[in-house]
C-alpha positions as CSV (number, residue, x, y, z in Angstrom):
1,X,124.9,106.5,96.2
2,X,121.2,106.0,95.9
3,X,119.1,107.0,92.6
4,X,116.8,109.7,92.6
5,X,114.1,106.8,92.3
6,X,115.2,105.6,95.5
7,X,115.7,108.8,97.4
8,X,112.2,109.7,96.1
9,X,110.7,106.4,97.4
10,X,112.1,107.0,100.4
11,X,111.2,110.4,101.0
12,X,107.3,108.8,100.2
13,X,107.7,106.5,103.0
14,X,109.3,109.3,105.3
15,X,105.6,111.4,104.3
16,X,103.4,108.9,104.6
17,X,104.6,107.4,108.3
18,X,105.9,110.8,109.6
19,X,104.4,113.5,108.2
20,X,102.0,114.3,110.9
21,X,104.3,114.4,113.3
22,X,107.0,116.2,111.9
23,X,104.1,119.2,110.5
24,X,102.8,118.9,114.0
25,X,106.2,119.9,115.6
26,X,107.0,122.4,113.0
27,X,103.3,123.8,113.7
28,X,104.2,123.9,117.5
29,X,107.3,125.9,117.1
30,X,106.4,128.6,114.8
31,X,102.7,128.8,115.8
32,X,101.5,129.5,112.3
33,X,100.0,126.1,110.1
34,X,100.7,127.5,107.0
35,X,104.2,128.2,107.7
36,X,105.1,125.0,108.5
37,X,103.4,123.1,105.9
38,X,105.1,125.9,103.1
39,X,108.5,125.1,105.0
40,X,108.3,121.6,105.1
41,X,107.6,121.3,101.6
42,X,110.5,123.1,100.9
43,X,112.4,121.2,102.2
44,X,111.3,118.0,101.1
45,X,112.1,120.1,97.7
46,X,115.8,120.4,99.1
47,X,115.7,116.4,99.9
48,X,115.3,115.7,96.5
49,X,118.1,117.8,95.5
50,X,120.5,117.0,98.5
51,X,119.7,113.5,99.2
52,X,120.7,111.5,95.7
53,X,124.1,113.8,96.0
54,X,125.3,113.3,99.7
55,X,122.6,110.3,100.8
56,X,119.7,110.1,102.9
57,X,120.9,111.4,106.8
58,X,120.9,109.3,109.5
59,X,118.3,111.2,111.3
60,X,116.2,112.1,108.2
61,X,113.3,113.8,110.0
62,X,115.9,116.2,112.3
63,X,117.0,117.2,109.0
64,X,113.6,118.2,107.4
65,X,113.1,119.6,110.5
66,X,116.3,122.0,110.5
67,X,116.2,122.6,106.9
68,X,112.2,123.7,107.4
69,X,113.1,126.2,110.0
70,X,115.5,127.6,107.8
71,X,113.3,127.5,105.1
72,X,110.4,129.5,107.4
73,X,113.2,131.9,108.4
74,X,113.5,133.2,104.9
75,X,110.0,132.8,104.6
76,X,109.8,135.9,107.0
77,X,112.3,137.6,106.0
78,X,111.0,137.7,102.7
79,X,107.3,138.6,103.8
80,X,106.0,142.0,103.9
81,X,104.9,142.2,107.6
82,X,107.5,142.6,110.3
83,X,105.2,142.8,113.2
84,X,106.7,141.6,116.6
85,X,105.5,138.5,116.6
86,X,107.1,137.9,113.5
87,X,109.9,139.2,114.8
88,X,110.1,136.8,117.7
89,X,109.6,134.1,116.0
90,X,112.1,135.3,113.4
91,X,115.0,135.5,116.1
92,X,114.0,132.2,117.5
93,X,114.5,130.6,114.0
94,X,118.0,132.5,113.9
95,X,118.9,131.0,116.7
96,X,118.2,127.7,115.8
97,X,119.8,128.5,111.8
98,X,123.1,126.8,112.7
99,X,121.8,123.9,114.0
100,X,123.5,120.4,112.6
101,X,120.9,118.8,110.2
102,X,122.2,115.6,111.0
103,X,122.2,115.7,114.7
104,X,120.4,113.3,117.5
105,X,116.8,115.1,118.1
106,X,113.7,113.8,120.1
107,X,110.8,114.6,117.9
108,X,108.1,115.9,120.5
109,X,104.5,114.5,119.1
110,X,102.3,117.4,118.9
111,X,99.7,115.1,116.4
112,X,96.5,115.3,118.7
113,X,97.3,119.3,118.7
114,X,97.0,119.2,115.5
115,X,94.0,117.0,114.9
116,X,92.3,119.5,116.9
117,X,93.1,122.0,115.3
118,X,92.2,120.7,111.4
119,X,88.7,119.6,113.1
120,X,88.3,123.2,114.7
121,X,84.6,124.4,114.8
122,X,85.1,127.3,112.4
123,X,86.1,125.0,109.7
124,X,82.9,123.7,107.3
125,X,82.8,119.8,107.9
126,X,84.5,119.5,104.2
127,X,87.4,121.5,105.2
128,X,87.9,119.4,108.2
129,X,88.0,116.1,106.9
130,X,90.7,117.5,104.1
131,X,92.6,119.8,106.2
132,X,93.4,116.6,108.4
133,X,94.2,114.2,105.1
134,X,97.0,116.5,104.1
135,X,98.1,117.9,107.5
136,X,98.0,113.8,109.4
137,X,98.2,111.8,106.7
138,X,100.6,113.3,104.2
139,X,98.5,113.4,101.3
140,X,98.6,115.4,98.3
141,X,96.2,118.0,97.0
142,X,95.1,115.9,94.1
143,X,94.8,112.6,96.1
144,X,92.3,114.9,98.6
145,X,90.5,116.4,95.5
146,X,90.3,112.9,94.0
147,X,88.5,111.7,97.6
148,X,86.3,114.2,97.1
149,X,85.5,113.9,93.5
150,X,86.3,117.6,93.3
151,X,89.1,119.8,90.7
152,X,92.5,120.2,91.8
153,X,92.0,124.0,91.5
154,X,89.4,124.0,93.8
155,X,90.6,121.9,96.4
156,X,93.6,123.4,96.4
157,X,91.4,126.8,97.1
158,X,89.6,125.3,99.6
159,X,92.6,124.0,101.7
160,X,94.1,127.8,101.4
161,X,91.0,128.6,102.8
162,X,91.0,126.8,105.6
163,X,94.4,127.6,106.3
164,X,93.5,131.6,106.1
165,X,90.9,130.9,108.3
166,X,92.9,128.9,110.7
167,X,95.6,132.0,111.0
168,X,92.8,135.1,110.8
169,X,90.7,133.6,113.4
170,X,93.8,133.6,116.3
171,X,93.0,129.7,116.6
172,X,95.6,128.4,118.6
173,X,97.4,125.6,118.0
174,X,96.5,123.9,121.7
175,X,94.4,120.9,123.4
176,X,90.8,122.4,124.1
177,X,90.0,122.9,127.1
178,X,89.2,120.5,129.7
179,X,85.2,121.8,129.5
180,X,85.4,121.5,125.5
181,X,87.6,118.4,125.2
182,X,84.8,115.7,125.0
183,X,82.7,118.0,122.2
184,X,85.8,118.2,120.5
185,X,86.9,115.3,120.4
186,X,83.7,114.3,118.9
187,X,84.4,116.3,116.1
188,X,87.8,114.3,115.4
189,X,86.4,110.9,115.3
190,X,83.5,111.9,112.8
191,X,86.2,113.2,110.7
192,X,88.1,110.3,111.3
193,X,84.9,108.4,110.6
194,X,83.9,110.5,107.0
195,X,87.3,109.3,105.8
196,X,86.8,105.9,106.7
197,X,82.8,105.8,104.9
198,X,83.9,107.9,102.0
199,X,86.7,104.9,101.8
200,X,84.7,101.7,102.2
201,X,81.5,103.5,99.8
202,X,83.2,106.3,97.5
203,X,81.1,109.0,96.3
204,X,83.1,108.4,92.9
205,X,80.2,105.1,93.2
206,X,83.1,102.9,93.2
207,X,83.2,99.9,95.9
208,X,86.1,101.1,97.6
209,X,88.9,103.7,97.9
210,X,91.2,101.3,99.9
211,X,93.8,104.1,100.5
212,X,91.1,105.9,102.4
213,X,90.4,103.2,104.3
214,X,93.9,102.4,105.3
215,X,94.3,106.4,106.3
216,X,91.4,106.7,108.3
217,X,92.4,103.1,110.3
218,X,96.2,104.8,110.8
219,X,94.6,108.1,112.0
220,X,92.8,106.0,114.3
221,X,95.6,104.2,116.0
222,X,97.8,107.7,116.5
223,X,94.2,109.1,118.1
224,X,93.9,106.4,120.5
225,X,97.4,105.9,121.5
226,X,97.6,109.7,121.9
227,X,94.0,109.2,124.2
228,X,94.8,106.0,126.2
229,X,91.8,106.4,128.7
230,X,89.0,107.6,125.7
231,X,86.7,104.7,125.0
232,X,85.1,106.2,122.1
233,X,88.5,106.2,120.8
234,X,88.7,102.6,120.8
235,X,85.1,102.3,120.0
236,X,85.8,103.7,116.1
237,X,89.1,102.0,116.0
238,X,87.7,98.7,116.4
239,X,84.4,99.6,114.3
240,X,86.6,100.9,111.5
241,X,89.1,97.0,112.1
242,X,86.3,94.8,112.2
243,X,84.4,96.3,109.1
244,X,87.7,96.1,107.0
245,X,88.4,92.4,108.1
246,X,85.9,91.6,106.0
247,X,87.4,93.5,102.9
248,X,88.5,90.6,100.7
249,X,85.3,88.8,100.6
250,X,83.0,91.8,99.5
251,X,83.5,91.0,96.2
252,X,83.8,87.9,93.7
253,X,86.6,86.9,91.4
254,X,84.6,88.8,88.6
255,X,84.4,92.1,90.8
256,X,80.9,91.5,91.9
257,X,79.2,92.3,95.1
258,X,78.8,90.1,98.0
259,X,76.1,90.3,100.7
260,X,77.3,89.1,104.0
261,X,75.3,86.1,104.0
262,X,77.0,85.0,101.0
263,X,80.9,85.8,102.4
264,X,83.4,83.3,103.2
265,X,83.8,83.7,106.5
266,X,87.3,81.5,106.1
267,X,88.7,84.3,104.6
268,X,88.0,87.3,107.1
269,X,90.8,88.8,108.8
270,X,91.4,86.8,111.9
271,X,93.4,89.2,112.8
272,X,91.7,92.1,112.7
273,X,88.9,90.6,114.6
274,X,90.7,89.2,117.3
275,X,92.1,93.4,117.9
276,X,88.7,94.3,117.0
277,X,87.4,92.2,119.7
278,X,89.6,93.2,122.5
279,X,89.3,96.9,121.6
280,X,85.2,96.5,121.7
281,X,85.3,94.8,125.2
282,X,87.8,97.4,126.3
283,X,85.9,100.2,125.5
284,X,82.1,98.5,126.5
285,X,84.0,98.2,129.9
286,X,85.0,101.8,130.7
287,X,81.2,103.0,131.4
288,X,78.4,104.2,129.8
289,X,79.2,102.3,125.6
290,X,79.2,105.2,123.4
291,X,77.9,105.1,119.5
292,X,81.4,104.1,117.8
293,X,81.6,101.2,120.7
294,X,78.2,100.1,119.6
295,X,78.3,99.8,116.4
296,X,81.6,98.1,116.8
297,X,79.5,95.6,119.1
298,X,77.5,94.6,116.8
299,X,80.2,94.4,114.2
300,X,81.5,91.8,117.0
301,X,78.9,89.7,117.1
302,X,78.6,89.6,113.4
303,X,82.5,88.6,113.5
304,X,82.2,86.0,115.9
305,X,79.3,84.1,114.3
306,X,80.5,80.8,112.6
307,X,78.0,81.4,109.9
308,X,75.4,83.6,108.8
309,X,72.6,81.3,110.5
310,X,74.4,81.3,113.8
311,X,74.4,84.8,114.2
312,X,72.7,86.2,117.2
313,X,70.0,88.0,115.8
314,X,68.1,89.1,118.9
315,X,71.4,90.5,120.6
316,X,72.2,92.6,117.4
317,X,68.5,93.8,118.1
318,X,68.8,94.7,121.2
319,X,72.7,96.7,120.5
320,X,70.1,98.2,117.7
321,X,67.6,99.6,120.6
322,X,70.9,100.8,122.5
323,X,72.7,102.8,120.1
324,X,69.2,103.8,119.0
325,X,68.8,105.4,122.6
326,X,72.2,107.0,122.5
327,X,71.7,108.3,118.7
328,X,68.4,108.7,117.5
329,X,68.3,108.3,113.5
330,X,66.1,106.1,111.3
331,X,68.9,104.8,109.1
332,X,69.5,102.6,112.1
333,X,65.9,101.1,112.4
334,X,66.8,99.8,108.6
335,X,69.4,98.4,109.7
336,X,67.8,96.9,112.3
337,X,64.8,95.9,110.4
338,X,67.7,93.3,108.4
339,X,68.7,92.1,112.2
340,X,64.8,91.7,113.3
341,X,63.7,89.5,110.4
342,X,66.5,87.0,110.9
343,X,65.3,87.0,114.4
344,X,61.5,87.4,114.3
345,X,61.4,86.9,110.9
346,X,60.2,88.5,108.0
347,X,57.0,90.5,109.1
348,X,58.7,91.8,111.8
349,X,61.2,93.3,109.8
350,X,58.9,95.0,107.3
351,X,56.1,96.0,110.2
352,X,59.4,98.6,111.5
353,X,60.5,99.9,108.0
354,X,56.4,101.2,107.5
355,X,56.4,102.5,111.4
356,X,59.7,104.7,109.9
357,X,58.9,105.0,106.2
358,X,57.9,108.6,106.8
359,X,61.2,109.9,109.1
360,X,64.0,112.3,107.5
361,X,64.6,111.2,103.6
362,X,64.2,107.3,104.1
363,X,62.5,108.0,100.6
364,X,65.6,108.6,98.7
365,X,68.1,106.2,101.3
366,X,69.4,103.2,98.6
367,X,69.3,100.5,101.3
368,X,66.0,101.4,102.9
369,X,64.2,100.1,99.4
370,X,66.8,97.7,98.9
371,X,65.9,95.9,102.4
372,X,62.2,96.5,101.8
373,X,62.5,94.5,98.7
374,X,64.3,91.7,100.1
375,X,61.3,90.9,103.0
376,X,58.9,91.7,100.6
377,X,60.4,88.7,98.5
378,X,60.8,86.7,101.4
379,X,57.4,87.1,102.4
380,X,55.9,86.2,98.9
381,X,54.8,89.7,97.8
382,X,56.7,89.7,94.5
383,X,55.3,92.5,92.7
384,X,56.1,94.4,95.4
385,X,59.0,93.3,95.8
386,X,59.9,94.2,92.2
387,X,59.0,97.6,92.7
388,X,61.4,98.1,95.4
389,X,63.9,96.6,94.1
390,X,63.6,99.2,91.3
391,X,63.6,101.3,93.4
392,X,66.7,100.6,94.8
393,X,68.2,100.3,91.5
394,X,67.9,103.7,90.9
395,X,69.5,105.1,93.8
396,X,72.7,102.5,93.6
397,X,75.9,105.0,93.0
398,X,77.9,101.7,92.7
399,X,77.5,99.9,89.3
400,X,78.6,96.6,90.9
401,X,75.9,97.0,93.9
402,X,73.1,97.5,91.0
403,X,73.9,95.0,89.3
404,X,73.6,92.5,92.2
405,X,69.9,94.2,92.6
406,X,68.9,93.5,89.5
407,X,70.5,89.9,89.9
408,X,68.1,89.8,92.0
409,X,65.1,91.2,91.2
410,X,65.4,89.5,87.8
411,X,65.2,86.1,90.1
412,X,61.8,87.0,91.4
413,X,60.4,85.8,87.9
414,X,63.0,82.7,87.7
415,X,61.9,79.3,88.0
């Protein structure tokens, strides 16, 4: 007989790997998200009682399944409303009460449903991103709230919310359709893509939330084996690989930061970058190369360099001008200002951050002063380059990346 230690390790496991598509199943038979997820963590309440007793089932997901229609059945029967839909549903459940726990079931996998439904258009952009932690990924309201840097309480009020919102708007829990399915889709892999920013460059300032990271790469596997034939799909997933195959090298022993140039390049993820690869060609080769297979391009080329000098400066330039084209924001002519002096070199560079210094809020962007310093020094100009780096300094949320500024800065005046 297993401990309750165990059973509650295993029931972790269970959450973390099958949440989704258990909620996603329960969501599709009773029509109503809040009902299932209420159900389901019933009876993942009744696991920890029945499990430690009479061990884990062989089928443990048919029995959260059973045991969560029973619980939703009593659910109803309990509410106030008996309206006919209610009432349907109600008889449905009834006649599924006496279903074995334990029996053989084929789970049907009603995940990208569901994604489209946490990333509906009525939800606020916040509300997305958590709806589709907890309801995907399993995650508890405090590990959301934590993500967020916000109170339990009210990230527990804004899930309700969203949830209220979901039910009193009539959304239905369906694939768009075929007219809306490439705008809403879209929507999915930005969310997708918040988690997997907020992971790698927390708004808490630290370095890294790695769990986030990790969630956001899982979420984008299930989206593009659930969307075979979407490149954009592949794009992100091999943007979001080949940026984390560079994870253990981003800092030092002592926890400090490491620029690229300074990585050890023996120690990137071979793995990852070989997938990364493969998924950037694939989805370059299916037509017109979207944003997410742009970026993850250039991620490519950065992967594939035997060292920093051997990059291939003027391509990332020129995959710069592209997803330029296809996304017009001046955060990317930064970036490409870093790509431009390595390949025209530092004047270059600095000659594009003036022609943008005035576009959105460059002003207040960390890595717009922080690359303005670094050609400034390059180019001699170290007063400047001083100030910048101050600059900088100021608008670093991550203790660890200031410090490396001031590293710097402070060896303007070295000998």
């Amino acid at each position: 007989m297993l401990s309750p230690v165990d059973v509650s390790a295993q029931i972790a496991r269970l959450i973390r790997e099958d949440w989704g598509r258990i909620l996603s199943a329960l969501v599709s038979s009773t029509g109503n998200y809040a009902l299932a997820e209420d159900s389901l963590q019933d009876a993942v309440v009744s696991a920890l009682e029945v499990w430690p007793k009479k061990g884990i089932p062989i089928n443990p997901d048919a029995w959260l399944i059973t045991v969560a229609r029973r619980k939703a059945l009593d659910r109803i029967r309990r509410g106030e409303t008996a309206d006919r839909k209610s009432g349907e549903l109600a008889l449905w459940l009834e006649q599924h009460r006496a279903d074995p726990e334990d029996r053989d079931m084929v789970i049907p996998d009603h995940r990208l449903e569901l994604m489209f439904t946490c990333c509906h258009p009525a939800l606020e952009e916040k509300s997305q991103v958590a709806l589709t932690l907890r309801a995907l990924g399993g995650l508890t309201t405090d590990e959301i709230a934590r993500a967020f840097l916000d109170k339990r309480a009210a990230m527990a009020a804004r899930l309700t919310r969203a949830k209220k919102k979901l039910a009193g708007a009539g959304i239905a829990f369906k694939l768009p359709e075929p007219e809306d399915l490439h705008t809403r889709t879209d929507a999915v892999l930005r969310v997708i893509y918040l988690i997997f920013t907020e992971g790698c460059h927390a708004s808490s300032g630290q370095m890294m939330r790695e769990e986030l990271v990790q969630e956001a790469i899982r979420l984008g596997r299930i989206l593009t084996g659930l969307l075979p034939d979407h490149a954009e799909t592949r794009g992100l997933l091999a943007l979001m690989l080949l940026s984390d195959s560079r994870r253990l090298t981003r800092r030092g022993a002592d926890g400090s930061f490491v620029p690229l140039d300074a990585q050890n390049r023996a120690r990137w993820d071979q793995a990852r970058i070989r997938e990364g690869i493969a998924l950037t060609k694939s989805a370059l080769g299916a037509g017109a190369a979207g944003p997410y297979a742009l970026q993850a391009a250039i991620s490519a080329v950065h992967a594939e360099a035997p060292s920093f000098a051997d990059t291939d400066w003027p391509q990332i330039v020129a995959l710069y001008d592209l997803l330029y084209r296809a996304q017009p924001n001046p955060v990317l002519r930064v970036n490409q200002a870093v790509a431009l002096s390595y390949a025209d070199g530092p004047q270059a560079g600095l000659d594009l951050l003036t022609r943008i210094e005035g576009e959105g809020r460059l002003q207040s962007y960390q890595p717009f002063h922080a690359c303005r310093a670094d050609l400034l020094a390059r180019l001699g100009r170290l007063d400047d380059a001083t100030q910048n780096y101050r600059a900088a300094i100021a608008l670093s949320q991550a203790p660890e990346e200031a410090a490396f500024l001031e590293k710097r800065m402070d060896a303007l005046n070295g000998p």
